[in-house]
Backbone as CSV, one residue per row, in Angstrom:
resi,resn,N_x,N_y,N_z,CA_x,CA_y,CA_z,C_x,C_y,C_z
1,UNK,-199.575,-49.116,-1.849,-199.865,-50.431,-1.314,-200.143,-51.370,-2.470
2,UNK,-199.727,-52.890,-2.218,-199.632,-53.803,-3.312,-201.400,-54.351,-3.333
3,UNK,-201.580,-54.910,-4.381,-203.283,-56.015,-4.435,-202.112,-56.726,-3.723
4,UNK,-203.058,-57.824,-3.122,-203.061,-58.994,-2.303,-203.048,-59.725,-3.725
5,UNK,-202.272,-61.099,-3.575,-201.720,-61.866,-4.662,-203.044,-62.950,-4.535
6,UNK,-202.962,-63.832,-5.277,-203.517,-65.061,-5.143,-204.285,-65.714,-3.499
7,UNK,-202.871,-65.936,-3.262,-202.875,-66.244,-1.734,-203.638,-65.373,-0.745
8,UNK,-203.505,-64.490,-0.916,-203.694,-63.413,-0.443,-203.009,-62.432,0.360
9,UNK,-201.457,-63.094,0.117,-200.392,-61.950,0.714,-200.187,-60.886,-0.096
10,UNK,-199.904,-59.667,0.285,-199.126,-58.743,-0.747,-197.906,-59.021,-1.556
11,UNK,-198.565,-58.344,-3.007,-197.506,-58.663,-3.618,-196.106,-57.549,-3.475
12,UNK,-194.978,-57.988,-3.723,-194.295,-57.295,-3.720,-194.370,-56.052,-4.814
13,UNK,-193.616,-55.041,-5.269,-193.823,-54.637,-6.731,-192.131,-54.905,-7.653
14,UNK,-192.560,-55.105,-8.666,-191.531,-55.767,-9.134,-190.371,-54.480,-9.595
15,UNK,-189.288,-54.753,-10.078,-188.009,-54.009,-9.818,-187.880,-53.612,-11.513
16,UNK,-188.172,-54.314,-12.272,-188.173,-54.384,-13.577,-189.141,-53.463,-14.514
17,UNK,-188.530,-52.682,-14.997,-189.396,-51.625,-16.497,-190.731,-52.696,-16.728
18,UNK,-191.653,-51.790,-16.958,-193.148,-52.717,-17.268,-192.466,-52.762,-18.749
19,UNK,-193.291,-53.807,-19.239,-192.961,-54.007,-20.906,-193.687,-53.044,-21.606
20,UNK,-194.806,-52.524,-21.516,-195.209,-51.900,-22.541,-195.322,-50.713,-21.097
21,UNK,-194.470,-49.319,-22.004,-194.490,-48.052,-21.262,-195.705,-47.288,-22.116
22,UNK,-196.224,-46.554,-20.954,-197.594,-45.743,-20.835,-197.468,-43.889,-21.071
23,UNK,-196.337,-43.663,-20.769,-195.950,-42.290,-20.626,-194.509,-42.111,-20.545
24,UNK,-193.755,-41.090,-20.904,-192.572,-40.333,-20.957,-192.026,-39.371,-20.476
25,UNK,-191.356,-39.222,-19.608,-190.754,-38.300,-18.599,-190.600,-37.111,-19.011
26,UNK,-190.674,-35.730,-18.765,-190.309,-35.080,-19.405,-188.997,-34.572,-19.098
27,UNK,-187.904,-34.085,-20.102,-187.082,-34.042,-19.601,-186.541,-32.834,-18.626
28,UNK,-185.700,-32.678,-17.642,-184.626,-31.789,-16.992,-185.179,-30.383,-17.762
29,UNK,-185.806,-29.226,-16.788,-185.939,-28.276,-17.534,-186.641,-27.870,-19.062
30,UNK,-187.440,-28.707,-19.110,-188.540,-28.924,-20.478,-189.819,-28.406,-19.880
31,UNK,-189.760,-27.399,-19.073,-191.238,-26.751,-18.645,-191.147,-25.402,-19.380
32,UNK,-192.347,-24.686,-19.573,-192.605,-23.577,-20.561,-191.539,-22.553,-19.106
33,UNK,-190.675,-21.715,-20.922,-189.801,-21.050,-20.430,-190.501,-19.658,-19.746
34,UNK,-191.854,-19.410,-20.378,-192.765,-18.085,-19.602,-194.332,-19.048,-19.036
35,UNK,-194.768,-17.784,-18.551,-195.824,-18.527,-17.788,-197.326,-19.117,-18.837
36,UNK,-197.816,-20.297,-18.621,-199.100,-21.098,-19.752,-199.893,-19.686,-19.907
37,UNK,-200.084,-18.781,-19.557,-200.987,-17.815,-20.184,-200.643,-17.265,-20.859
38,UNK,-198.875,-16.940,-21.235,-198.553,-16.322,-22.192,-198.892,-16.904,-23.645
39,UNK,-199.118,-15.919,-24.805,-198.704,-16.540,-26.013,-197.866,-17.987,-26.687
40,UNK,-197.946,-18.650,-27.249,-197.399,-19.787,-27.477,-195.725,-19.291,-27.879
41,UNK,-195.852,-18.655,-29.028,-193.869,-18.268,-29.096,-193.144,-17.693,-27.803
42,UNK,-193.887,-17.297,-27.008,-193.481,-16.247,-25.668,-192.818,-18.064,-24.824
43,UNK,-193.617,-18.468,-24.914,-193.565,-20.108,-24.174,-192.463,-20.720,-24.619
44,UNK,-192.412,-20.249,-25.941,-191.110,-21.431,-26.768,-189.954,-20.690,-27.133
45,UNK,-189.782,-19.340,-26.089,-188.540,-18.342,-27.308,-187.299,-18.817,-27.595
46,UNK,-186.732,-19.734,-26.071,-185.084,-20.344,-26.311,-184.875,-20.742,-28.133
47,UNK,-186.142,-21.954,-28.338,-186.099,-22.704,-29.366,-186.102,-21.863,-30.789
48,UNK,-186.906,-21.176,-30.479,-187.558,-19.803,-31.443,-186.135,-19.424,-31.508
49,UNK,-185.483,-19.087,-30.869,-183.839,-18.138,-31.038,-183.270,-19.013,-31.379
50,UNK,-182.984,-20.012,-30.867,-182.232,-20.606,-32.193,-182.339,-21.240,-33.438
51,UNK,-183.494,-21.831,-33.414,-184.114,-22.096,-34.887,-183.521,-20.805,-35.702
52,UNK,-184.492,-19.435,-35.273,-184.043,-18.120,-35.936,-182.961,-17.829,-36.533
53,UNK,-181.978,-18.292,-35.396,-180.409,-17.784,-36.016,-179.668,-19.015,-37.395
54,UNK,-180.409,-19.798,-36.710,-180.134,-21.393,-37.973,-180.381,-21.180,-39.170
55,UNK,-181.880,-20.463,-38.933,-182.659,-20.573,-40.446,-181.782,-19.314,-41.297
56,UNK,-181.511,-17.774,-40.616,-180.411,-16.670,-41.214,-179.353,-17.598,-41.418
57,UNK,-178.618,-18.166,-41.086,-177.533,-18.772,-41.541,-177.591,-19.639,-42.720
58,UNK,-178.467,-20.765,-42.430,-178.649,-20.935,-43.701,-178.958,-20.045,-45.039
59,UNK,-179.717,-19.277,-44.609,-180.294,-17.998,-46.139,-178.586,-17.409,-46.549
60,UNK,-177.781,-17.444,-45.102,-176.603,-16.912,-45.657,-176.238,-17.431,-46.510
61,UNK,-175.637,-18.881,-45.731,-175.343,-19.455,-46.973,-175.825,-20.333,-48.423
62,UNK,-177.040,-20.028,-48.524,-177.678,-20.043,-50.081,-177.503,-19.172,-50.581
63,UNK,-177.202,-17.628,-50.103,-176.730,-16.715,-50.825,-175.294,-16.115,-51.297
64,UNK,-174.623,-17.513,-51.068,-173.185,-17.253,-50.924,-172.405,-16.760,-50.102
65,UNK,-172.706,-16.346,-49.325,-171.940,-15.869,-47.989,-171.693,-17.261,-46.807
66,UNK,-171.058,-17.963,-47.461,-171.218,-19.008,-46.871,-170.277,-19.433,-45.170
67,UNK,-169.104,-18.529,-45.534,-168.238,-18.828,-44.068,-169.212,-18.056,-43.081
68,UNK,-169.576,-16.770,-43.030,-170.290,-16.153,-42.491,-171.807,-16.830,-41.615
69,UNK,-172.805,-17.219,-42.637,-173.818,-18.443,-43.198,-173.633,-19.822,-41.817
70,UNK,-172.131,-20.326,-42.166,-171.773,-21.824,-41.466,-171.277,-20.958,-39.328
71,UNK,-170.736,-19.700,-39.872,-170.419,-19.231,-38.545,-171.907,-19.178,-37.321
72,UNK,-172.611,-18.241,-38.170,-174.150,-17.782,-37.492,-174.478,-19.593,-37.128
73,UNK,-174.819,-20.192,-37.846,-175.211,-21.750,-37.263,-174.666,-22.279,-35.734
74,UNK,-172.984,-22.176,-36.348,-172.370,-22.572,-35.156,-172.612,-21.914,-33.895
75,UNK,-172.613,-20.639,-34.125,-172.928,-19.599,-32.801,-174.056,-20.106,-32.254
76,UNK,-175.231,-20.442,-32.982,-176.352,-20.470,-32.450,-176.325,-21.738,-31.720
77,UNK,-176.073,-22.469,-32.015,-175.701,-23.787,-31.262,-175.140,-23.811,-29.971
78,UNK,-174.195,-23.167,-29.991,-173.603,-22.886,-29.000,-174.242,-21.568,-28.016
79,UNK,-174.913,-21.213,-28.424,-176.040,-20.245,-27.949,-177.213,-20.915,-27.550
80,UNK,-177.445,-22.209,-28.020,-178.448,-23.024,-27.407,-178.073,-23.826,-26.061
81,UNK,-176.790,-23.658,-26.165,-176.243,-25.148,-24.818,-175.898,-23.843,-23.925
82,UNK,-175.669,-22.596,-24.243,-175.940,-21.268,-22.894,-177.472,-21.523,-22.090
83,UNK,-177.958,-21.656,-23.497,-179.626,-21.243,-22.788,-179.666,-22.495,-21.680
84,UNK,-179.332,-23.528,-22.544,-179.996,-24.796,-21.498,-179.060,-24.775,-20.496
85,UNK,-177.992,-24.097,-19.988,-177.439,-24.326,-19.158,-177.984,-23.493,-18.122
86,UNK,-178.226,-21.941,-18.612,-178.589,-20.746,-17.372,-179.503,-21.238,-17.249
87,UNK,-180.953,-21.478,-18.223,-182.206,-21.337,-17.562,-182.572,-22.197,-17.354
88,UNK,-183.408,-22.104,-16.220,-184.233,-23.774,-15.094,-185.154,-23.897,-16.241
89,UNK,-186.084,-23.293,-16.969,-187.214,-23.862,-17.909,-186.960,-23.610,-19.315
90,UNK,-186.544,-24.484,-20.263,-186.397,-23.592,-22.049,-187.052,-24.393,-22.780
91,UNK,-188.481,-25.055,-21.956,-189.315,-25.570,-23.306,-189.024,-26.547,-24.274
92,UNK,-189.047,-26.252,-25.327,-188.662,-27.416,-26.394,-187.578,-27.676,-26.635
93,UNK,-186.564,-26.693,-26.197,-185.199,-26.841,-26.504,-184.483,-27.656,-25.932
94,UNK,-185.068,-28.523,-24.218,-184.741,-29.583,-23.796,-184.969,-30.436,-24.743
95,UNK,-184.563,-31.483,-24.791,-184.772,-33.158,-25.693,-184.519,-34.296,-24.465
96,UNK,-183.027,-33.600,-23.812,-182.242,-35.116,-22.916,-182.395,-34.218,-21.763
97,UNK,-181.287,-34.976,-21.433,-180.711,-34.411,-19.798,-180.211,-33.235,-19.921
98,UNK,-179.864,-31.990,-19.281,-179.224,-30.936,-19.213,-177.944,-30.914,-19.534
99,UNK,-177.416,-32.101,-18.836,-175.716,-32.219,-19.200,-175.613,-32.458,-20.679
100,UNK,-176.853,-33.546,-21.061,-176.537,-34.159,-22.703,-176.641,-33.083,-24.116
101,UNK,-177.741,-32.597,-23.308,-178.016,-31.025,-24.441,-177.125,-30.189,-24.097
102,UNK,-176.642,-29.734,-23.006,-175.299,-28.824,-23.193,-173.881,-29.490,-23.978
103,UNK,-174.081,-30.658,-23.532,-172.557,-31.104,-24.693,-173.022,-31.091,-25.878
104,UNK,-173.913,-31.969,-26.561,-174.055,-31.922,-27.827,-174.277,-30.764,-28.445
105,UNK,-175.031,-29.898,-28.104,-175.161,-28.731,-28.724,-173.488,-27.897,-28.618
106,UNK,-172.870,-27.581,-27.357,-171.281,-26.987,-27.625,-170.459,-27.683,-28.112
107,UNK,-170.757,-29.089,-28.637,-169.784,-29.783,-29.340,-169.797,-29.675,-30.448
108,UNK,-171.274,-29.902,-31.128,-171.324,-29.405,-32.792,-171.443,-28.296,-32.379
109,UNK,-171.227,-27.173,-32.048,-171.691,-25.632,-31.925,-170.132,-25.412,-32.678
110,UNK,-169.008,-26.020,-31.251,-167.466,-25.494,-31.877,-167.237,-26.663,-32.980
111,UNK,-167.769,-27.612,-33.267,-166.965,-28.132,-34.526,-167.381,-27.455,-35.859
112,UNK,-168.850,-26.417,-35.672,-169.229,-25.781,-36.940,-168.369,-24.674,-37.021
113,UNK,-168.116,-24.188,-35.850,-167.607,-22.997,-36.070,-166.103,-22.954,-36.374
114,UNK,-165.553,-23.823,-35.697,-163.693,-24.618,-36.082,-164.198,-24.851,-37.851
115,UNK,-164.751,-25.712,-38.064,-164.743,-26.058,-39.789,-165.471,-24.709,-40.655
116,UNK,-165.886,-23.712,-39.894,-166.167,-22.592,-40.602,-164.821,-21.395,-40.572
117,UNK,-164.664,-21.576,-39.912,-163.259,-20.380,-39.623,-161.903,-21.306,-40.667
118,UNK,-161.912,-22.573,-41.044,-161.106,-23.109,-41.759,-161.246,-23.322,-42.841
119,UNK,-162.420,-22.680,-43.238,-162.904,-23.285,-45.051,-161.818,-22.861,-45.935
120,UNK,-161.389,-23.395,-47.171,-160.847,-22.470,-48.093,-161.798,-21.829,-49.170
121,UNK,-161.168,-20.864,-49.755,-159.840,-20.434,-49.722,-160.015,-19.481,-48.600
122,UNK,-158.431,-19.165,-48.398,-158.220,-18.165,-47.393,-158.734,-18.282,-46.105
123,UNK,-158.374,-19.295,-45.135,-159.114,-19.656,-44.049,-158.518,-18.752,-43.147
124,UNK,-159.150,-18.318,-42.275,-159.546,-17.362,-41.020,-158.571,-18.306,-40.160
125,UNK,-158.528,-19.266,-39.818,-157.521,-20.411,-38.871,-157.243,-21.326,-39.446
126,UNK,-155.251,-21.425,-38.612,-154.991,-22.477,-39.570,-154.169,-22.724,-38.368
127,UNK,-154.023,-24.141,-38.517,-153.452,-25.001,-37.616,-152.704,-25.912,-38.197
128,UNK,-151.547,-25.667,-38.433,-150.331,-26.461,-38.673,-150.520,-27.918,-38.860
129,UNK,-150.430,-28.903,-37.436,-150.258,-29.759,-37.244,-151.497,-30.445,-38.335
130,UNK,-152.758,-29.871,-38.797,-153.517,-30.539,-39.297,-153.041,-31.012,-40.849
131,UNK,-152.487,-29.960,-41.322,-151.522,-30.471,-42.907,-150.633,-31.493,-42.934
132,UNK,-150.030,-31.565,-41.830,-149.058,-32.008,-41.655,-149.694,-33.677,-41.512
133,UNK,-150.460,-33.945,-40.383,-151.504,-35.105,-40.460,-151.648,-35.542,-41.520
134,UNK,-152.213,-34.603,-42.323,-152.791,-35.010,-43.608,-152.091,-35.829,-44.833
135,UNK,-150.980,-35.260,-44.394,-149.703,-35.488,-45.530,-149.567,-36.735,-45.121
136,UNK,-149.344,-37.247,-43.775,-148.615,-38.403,-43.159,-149.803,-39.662,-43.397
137,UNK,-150.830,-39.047,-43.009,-151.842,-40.594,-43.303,-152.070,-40.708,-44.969
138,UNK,-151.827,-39.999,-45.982,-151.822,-40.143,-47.187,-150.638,-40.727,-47.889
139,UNK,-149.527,-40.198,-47.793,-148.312,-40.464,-48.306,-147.783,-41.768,-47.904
């Protein structure tokens, strides 16, 4: 129910975002992935798993194993937009909407893993038409 205005009719409520916001929604599936009594990592594991697999990948590749290194990243990424897709709660690993974190994450997931399977030398995949591109916007 509205305060009574001036007059003393009700006011309507207005249709328009207040200017200064008070709080933030949480997003689509951003509730603890186990139950508040568990342990705090038990609460956060989606995020925990993939951070995990990020951070091995990287060590990969500081240690030179680098196609390998850039692969584990990509996987995990794409192992993150699984999680947010199966499970109703994954904690921190929400940010957006469900739809937005499943694309972005399988979009850089396969573009790490496409530009990892193509590194040189000796790339794992090769796709023709891309040399060929290459030649034509240069030449």
């Amino acid at each position: 129910m509205s305060a009574p205005g001036a007059d003393g009719e009700p006011r309507r409520a207005s249709r328009r975002f207040p200017l200064f916001t008070r709080d933030t929604a949480r997003p689509e599936g951003g509730g603890r992935a186990a139950p508040g009594d568990a342990p705090a990592p038990a609460r956060q594991w989606p995020i925990l798993a993939v951070i995990s697999l990020v951070g091995v990948g990287l060590l990969l590749t500081a240690f030179d194993v680098f196609r390998v290194g850039t692969l584990l990243i990509g996987v995990a990424l794409i192992g993150g937009a699984v999680l947010r897709w199966t499970l109703p709660s994954v904690g921190m690993l929400a940010v957006r909407s469900r739809f937005t974190d499943m694309v972005t994450y399988g979009f850089l997931g396969v573009v790490i893993v496409l530009l990892a399977l193509m590194v040189q030398p000796n790339p794992w995949l090769v796709i023709p038409f891309l040399n060929d591109t290459l030649h034509f916007t240069i030449s």
